[in-house]
C-alpha positions as CSV (number, residue, x, y, z in Angstrom):
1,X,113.3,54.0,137.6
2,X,113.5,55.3,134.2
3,X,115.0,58.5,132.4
4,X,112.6,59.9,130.0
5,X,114.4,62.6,127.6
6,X,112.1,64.7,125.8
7,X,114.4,66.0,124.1
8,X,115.9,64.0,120.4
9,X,118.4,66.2,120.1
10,X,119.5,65.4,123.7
11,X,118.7,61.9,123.5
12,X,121.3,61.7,120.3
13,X,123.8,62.6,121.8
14,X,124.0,60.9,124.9
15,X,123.4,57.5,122.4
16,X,126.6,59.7,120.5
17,X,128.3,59.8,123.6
18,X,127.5,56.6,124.6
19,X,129.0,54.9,121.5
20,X,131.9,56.7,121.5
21,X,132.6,55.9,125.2
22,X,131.7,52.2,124.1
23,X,128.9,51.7,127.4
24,X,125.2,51.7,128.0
25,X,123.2,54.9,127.5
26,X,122.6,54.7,131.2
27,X,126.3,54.2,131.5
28,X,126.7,57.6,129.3
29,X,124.6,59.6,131.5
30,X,126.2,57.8,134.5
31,X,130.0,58.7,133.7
32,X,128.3,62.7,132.5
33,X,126.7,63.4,135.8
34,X,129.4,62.4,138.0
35,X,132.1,64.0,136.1
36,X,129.6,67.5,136.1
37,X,129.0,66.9,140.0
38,X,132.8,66.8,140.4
39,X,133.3,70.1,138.8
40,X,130.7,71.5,140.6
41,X,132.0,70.7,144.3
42,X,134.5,73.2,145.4
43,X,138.0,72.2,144.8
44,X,140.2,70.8,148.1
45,X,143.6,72.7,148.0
46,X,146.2,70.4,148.9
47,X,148.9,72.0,151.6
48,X,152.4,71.0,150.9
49,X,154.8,69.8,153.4
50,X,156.3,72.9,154.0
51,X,152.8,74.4,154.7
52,X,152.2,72.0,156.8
53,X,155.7,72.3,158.4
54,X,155.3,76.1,159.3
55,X,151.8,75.9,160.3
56,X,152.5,73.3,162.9
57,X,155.2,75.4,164.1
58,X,153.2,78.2,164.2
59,X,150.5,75.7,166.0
60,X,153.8,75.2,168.7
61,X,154.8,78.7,169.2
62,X,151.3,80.1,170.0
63,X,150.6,77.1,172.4
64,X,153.8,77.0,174.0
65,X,154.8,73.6,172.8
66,X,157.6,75.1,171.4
67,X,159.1,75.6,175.2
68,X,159.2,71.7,175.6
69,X,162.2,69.8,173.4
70,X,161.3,67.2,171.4
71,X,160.1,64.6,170.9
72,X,157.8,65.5,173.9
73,X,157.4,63.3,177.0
74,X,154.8,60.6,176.6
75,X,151.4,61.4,179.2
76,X,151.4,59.4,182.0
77,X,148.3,58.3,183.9
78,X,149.1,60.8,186.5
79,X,148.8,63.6,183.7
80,X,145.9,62.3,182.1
81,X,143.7,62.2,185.3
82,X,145.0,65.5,186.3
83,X,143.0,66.6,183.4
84,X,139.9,65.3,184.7
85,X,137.5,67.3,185.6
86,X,137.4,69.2,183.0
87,X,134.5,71.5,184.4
88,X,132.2,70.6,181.0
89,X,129.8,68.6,182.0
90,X,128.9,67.5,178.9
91,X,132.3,65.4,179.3
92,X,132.9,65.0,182.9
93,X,129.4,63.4,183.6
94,X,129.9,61.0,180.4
């Protein structure tokens, strides 16, 4: 499917842009829209390790966890079906 642009002024300067870039006019208007989509979408903040650090601490203080040394005991069958049933029967009946 085509792109018609109406527009000359428009139309040169995506050809501007597009020889500058050294690609395809469709190539122009490729690179354009992705790069304005991208600063459209909300940005992702990145936690550091020390975030990440305190929050799983956190995470093992509210829970608990923080009771049972580490590294924690691997589950055993025994603990794993003593999970079961769960009383959701969405996942017991599964």
């Amino acid at each position: 499917m085509g792109i018609f642009i109406k527009n000359p002024e428009t139309e040169k300067i995506v050809r501007e842009i597009a020889a500058l870039r050294g690609t395809t006019i469709t190539g122009a208007i490729d690179a354009l829209a992705r790069e304005a989509l991208e600063r459209e979408q909300p940005k992702v903040r990145k936690r550091t390790l020390e975030e990440m650090r305190a929050a799983t601490e956190a995470f093992r203080r509210v829970t608990g966890l923080d009771k049972e040394p580490l590294p924690l005991r691997p589950m055993t069958k025994a603990d794993w079906d003593a999970l079961w049933p769960t009383g959701i029967p969405e996942i017991d009946d599964a």
